[in-house]
C-alpha positions as CSV (number, residue, x, y, z in Angstrom):
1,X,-30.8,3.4,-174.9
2,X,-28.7,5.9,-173.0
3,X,-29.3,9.3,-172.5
4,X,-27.2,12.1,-171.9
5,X,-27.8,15.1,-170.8
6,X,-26.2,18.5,-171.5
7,X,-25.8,22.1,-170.9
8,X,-24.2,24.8,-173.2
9,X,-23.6,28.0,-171.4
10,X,-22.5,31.0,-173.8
11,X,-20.3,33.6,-172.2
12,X,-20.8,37.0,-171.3
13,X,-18.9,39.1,-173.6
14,X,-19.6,41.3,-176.2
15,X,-20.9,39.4,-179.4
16,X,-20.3,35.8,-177.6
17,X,-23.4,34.6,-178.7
18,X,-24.2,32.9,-182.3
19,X,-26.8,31.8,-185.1
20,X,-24.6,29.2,-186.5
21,X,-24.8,25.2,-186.0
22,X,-23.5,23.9,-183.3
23,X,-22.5,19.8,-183.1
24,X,-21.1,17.5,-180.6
25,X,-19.1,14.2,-180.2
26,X,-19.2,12.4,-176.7
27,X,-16.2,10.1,-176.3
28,X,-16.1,7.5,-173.6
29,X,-13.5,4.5,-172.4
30,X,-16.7,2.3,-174.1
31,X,-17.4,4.2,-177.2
32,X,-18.5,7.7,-178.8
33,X,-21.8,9.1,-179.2
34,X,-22.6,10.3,-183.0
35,X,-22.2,13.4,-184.0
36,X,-24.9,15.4,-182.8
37,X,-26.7,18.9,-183.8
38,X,-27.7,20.9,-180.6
39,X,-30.9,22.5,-181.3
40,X,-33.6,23.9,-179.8
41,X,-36.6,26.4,-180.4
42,X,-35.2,29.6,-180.2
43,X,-31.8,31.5,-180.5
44,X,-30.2,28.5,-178.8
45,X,-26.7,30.2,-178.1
46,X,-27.4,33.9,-177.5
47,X,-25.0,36.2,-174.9
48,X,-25.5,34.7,-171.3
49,X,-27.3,32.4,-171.8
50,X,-27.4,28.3,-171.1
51,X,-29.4,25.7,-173.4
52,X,-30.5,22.3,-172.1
53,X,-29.9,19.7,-175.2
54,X,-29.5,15.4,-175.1
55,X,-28.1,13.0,-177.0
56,X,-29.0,9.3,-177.0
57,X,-26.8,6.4,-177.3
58,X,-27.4,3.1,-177.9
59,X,-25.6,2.3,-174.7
60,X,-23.4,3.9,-172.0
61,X,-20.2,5.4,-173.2
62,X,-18.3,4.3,-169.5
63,X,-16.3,6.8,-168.5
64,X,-17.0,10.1,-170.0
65,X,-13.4,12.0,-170.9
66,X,-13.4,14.1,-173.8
67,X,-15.9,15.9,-176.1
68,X,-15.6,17.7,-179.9
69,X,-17.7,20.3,-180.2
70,X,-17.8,21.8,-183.9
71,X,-19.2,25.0,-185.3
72,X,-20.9,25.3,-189.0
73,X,-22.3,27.4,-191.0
74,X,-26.0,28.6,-191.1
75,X,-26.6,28.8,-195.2
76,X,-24.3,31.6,-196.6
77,X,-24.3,33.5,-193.6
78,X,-21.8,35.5,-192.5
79,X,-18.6,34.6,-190.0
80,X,-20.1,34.8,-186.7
81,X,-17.7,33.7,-183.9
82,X,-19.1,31.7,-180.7
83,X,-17.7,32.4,-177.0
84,X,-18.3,28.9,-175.3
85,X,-18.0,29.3,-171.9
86,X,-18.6,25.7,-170.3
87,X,-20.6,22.3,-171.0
88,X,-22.0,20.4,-168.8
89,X,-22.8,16.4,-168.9
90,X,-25.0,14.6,-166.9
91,X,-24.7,11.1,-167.6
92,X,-26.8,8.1,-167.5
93,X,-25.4,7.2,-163.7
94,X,-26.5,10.7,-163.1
95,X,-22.7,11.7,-163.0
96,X,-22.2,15.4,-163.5
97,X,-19.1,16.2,-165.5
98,X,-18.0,19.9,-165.8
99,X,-16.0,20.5,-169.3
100,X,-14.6,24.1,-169.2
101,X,-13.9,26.1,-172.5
102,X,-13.9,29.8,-172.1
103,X,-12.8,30.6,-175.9
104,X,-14.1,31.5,-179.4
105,X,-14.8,29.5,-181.5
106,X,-14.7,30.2,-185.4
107,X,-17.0,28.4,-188.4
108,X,-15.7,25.2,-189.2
109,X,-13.4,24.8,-186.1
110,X,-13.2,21.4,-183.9
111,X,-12.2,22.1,-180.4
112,X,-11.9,19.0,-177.9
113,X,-12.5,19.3,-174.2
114,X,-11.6,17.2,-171.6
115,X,-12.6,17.2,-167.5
116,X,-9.3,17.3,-166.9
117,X,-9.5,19.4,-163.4
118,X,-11.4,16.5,-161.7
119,X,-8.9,13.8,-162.4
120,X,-6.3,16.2,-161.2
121,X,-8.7,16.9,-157.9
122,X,-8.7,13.1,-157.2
123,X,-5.2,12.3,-157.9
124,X,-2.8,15.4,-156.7
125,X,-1.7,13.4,-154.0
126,X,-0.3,10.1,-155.6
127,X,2.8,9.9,-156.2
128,X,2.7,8.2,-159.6
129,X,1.0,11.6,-160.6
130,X,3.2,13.5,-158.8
131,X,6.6,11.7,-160.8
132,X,4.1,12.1,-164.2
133,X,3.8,16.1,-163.6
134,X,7.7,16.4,-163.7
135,X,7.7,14.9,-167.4
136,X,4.8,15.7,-168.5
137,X,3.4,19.4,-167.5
138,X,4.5,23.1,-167.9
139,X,8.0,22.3,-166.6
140,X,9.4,18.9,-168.0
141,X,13.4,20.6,-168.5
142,X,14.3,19.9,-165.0
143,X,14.0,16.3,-164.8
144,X,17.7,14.4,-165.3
145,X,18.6,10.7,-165.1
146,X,20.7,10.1,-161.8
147,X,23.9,8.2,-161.7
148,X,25.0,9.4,-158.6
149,X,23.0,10.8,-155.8
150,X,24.7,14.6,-154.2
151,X,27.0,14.0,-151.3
152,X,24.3,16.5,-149.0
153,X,21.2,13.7,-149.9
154,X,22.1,11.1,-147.0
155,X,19.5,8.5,-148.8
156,X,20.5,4.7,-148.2
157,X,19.2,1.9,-150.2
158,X,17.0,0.3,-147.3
159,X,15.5,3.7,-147.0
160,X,14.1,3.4,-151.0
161,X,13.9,-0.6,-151.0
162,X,10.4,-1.1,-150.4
163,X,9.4,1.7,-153.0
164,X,11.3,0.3,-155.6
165,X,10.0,-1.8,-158.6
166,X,11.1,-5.2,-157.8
167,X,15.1,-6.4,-159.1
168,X,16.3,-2.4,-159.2
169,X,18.7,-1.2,-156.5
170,X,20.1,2.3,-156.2
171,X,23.4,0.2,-154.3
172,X,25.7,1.8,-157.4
173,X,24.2,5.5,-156.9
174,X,24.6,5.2,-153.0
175,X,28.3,6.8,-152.6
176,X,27.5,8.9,-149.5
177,X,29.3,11.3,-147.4
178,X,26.7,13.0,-145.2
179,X,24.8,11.2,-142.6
180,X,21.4,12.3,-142.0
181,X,20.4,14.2,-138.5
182,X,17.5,15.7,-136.8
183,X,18.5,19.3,-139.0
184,X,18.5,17.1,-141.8
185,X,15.9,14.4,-142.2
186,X,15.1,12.2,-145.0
187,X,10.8,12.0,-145.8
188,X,9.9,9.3,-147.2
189,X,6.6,7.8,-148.6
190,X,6.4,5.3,-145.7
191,X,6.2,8.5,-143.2
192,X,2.8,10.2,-141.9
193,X,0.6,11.7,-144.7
194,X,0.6,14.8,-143.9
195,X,4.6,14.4,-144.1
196,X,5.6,13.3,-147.0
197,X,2.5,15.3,-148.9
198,X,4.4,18.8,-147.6
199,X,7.5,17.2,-148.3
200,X,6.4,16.7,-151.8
201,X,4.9,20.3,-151.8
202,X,8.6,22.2,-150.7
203,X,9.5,20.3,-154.4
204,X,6.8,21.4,-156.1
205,X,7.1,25.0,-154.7
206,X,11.0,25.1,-155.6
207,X,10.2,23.3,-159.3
208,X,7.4,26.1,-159.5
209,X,10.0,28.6,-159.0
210,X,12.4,27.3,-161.1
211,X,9.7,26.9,-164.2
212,X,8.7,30.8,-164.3
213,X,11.9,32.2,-163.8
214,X,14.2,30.4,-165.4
215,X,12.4,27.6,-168.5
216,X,9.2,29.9,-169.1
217,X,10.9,33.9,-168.5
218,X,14.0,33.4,-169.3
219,X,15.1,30.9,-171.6
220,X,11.8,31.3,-173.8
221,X,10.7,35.5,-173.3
222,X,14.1,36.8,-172.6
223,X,16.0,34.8,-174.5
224,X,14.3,35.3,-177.4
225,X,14.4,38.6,-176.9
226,X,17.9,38.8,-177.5
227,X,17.2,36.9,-180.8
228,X,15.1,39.6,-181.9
229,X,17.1,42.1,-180.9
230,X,20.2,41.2,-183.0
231,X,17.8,40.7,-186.0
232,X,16.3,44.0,-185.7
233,X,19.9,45.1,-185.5
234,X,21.8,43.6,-188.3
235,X,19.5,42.2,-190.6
236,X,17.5,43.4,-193.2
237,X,13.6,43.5,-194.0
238,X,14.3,41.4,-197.0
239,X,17.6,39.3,-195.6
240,X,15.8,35.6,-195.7
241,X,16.4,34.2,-192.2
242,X,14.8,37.6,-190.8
243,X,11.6,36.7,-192.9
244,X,11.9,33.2,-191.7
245,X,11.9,34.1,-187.8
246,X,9.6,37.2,-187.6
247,X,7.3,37.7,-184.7
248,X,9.5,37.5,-182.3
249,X,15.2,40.5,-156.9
250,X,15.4,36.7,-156.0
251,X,14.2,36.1,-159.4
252,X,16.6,38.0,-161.4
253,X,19.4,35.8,-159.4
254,X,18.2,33.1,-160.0
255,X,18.0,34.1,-163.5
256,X,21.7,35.2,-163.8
257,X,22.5,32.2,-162.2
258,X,20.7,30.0,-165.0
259,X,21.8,32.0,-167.6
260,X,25.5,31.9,-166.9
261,X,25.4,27.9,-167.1
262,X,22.9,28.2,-170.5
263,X,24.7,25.7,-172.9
264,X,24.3,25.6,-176.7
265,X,23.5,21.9,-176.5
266,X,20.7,22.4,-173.8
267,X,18.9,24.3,-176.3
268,X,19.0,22.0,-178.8
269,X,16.5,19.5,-177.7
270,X,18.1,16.2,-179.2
271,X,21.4,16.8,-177.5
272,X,19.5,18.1,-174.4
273,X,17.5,14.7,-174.0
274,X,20.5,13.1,-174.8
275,X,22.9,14.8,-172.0
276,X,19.8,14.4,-169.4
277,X,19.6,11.2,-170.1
278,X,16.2,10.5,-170.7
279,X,16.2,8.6,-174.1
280,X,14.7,5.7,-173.1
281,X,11.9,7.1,-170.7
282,X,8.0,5.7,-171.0
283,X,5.4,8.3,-171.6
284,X,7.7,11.2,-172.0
285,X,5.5,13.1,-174.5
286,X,7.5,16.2,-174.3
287,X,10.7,14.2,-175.8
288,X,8.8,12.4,-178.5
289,X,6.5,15.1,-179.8
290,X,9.1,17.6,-179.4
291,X,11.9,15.8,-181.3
292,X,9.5,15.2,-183.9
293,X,8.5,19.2,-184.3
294,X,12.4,19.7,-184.0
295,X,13.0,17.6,-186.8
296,X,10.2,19.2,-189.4
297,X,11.3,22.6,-188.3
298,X,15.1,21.4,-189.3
299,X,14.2,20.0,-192.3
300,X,12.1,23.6,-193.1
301,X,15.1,25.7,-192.2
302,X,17.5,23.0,-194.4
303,X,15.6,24.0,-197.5
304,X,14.8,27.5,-197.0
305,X,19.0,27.8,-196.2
306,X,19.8,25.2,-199.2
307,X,18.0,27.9,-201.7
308,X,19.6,30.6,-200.2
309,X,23.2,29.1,-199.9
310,X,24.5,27.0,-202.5
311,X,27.8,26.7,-200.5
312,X,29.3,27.0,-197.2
313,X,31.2,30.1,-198.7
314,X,27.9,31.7,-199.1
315,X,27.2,31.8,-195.6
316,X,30.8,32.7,-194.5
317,X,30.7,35.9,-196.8
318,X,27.1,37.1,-196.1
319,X,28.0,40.0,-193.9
320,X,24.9,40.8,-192.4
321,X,24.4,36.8,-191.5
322,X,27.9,36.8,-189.6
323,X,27.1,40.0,-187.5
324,X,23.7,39.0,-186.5
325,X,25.5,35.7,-184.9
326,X,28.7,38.2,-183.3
327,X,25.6,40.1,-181.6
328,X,24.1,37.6,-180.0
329,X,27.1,36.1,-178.7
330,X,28.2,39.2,-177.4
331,X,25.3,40.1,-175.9
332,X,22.5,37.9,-175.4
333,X,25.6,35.7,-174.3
334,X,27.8,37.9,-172.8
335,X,30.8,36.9,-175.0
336,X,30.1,33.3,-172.8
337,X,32.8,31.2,-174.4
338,X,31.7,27.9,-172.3
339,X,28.2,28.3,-173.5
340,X,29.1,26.9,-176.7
341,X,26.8,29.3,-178.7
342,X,29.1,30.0,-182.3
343,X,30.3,33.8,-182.9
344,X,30.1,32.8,-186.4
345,X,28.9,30.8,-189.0
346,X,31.4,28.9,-191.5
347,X,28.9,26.0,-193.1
348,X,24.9,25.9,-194.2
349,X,24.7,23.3,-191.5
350,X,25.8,25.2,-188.7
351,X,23.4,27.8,-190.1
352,X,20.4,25.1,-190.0
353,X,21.1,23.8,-186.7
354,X,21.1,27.7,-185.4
355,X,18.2,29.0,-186.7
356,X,16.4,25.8,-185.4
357,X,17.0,26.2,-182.2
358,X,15.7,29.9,-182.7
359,X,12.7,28.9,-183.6
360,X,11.8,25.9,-181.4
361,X,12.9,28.3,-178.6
362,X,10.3,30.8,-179.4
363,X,7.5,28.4,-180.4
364,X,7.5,24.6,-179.1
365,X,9.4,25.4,-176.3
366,X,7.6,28.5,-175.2
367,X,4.7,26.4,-176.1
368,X,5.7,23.7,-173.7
369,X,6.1,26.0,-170.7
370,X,3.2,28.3,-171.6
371,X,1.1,27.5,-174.9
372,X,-0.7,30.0,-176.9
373,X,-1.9,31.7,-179.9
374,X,-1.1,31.8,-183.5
375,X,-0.6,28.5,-184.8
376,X,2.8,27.2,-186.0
377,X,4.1,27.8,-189.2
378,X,1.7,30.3,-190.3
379,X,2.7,34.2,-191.3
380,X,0.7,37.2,-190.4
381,X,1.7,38.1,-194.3
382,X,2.8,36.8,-197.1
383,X,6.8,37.7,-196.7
384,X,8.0,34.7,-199.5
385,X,7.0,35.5,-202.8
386,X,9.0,33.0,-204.4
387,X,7.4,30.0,-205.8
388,X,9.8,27.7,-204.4
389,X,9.6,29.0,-201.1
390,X,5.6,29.0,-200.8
391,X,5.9,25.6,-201.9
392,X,8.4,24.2,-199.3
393,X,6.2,26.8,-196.4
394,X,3.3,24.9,-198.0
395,X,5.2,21.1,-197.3
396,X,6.3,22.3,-193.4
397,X,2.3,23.2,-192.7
398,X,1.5,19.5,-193.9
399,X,3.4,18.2,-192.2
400,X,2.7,20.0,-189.4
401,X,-0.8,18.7,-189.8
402,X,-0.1,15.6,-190.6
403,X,2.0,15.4,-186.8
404,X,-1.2,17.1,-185.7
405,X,-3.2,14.5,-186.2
406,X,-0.9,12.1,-184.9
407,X,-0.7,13.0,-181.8
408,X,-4.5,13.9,-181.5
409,X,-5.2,10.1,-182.3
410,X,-3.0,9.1,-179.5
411,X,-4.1,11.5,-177.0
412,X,-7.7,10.7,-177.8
413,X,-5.8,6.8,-176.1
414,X,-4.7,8.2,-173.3
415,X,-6.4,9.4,-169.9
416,X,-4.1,12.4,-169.5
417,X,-3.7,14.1,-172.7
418,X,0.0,15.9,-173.6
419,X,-1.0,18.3,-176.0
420,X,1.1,21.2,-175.8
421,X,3.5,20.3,-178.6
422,X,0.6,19.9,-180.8
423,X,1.1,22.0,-183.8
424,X,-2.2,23.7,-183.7
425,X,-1.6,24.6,-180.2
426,X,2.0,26.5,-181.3
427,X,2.1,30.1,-181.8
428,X,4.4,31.2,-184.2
429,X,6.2,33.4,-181.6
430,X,6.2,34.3,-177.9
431,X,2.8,36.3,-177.6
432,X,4.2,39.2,-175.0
């Protein structure tokens, strides 16, 4: 018999504190506990407060990564929301495992936690994690394949040889101009520590830099803003693909910069993965959960724009449609004809393709650089009356549930979850 023990804190805020049930699930590399009721004499989760609780296992777990905690009802009691703060495990090896939360928690929700900061803590400096942060965390757009190394990189193949997985050669990317110097030094991992680490830092910083201004501010808040802007503009409270998309000094250089070289195709995440080159990547979790949300938002947009045009002629003669299109090319893209962004729309498909874009851009994507709030394909009212349309709204949130789930089950796999293109982790819109 193992035992496990554990230590709810409830946070300080106003009304954190609850009468309902409270369960929990541990999950180990060796197994998972049962699902446990955390109970105590008393008003075990009042404001400010910590309770001490245990569960028992018929063996150790291993190594202790995630835990679902669930809220339930006390009889017919009314809703009363729960601000978890943190729980803490101490384990049968006396290993003391800190899981933060810090959110509310409603009747009937599941939330999983993981101890995510202490693998981070023990791994920042590894380079394998270092590579897996570029694909994987808040700023996975910058990464491209490389055919041909930049004239000003001096790198030469017996520099990267012994870092190499064995049979690959960078001998066809190696067309060099540049020859390294004192001004210009090549790090590399086979330098001092401290050496390549800061080397591996002045990346970080620049990527860091490159994420808030241009992926996260610009291409998700300001961009969008535009979008919003030219609805607000030319389109009507009841014009369909407004009720569809509702909700919506260094620095600004840089941002200019980006902007001006902002392609149609880069926005549309197939063709984006595509021109970067990443197709065929291992464990790029952006790419795969992100083409699949593109491809149920496309298929949500295709029937809400099927009902609403027939025909291609439809969409050529709805006015309002063709000047909301003219405004943002004019001026959320400056009247950029290299961006490839259309000044008007001729066929449903071209339609579709936009408006999916629009939205990934202002939910996944933001999502993916930020994550948030209200949860994907939900509407703060009910704008579609129609039967037909609550019906295929009703098809998109399954199967926005049903990905859910998918990718839950395989994060619950993996050591490192990726779980910001998880549905329920999707606001609808970008929050502020």
């Amino acid at each position: 018999m193992a035992v496990y023990n554990i230590e709810v804190t409830t946070g300080e805020r106003l009304f954190a504190g609850t009468s309902d049930y409270v369960y929990i699930t541990l999950i180990g590399a060796e197994g998972e506990s049962e699902r446990t009721l955390l109970d105590e004499w008393g008003n075990d989760f009042a404001k400010g407060t910590t309770g001490s609780y245990s569960v028992k296992t018929p063996r150790t777990l291993g190594e202790l990564f995630l835990l679902k905690v669930e809220k339930d009802p006390v009889l017919l009691l009314a809703e009363n929301l729960w601000f978890c703060s943190k729980i803490v495990v101490t384990t049968p090896e006396e290993e003391v495992i800190l899981f933060p939360c810090h959110r509310w928690m409603s009747r009937g929700e599941l939330v999983e936690l993981r101890g995510g900061p202490e693998y981070v803590i023990e791994h920042w400096k590894d380079d394998d994690f270092y590579g897996f942060q570029f694909f994987n965390a808040v700023n996975p757009n910058i990464i491209h394949r490389c055919s041909q190394l930049p004239h000003n990189f001096p790198v030469t193949e017996d520099m990267v040889k012994p870092f190499l997985q064995e049979a690959s050669s960078l001998h066809a990317e190696m067309k060099l101009q540049q020859q390294p110097s004192g001004e210009n030094p090549i790090f590399l991992p086979s330098d001092t520590e401290t050496d390549w680490l800061l080397a591996k830092m002045f990346i970080r910083n620049a990527d860091s830099m490159q994420h808030q201004s241009v992926h996260h501010l610009m291409n998700a808040h300001f961009l969008v803003q535009g979008f919003a802007l030219a609805t607000l503009r030319n389109l009507p409270l009841i014009h369909p693909l407004y009720k569809s998309s509702l909700g919506v000094a260094g620095s600004l250089k840089l941002m200019a910069r980006a902007h001006s070289q902002t392609t149609y195709s880069s926005l549309c995440l197939p063709e984006n993965i595509t021109e970067r080159g990443l197709e065929s990547v291992p464990n790029f979790y952006y790419r795969d959960d992100g083409l699949k949300l593109w491809s149920l938002i496309n298929s949500f947009v295709k029937e809400m724009a099927d009902k609403y045009y027939p025909s291609d002629n439809d969409v050529s003669r709805d006015s309002e449609l063709q000047a909301w299109i003219s405004d943002i090319f004019t001026n959320t893209f400056l009247e950029n004809g290299s961006s490839g962004i259309p000044q008007d729309f001729r066929t449903v498909e071209e339609l579709t393709k936009f408006v999916t874009m629009v939205i990934f851009t202002a939910s996944a994507q933001h999502a993916a650089v930020h994550n948030g709030q209200v949860p994907l394909g939900s509407y703060p009212s009910e704008h579609f009356g129609e039967p037909d349309c609550k019906q295929i709204i009703k098809a998109f949130q399954g199967d926005l549930s049903y990905l859910s789930e998918e990718i839950a089950k395989r994060n619950s796999e993996l050591t490192l979850p990726y779980e910001y293109l998880n549905p329920a982790q999707i606001e609808n819109s970008i929050g502020a």
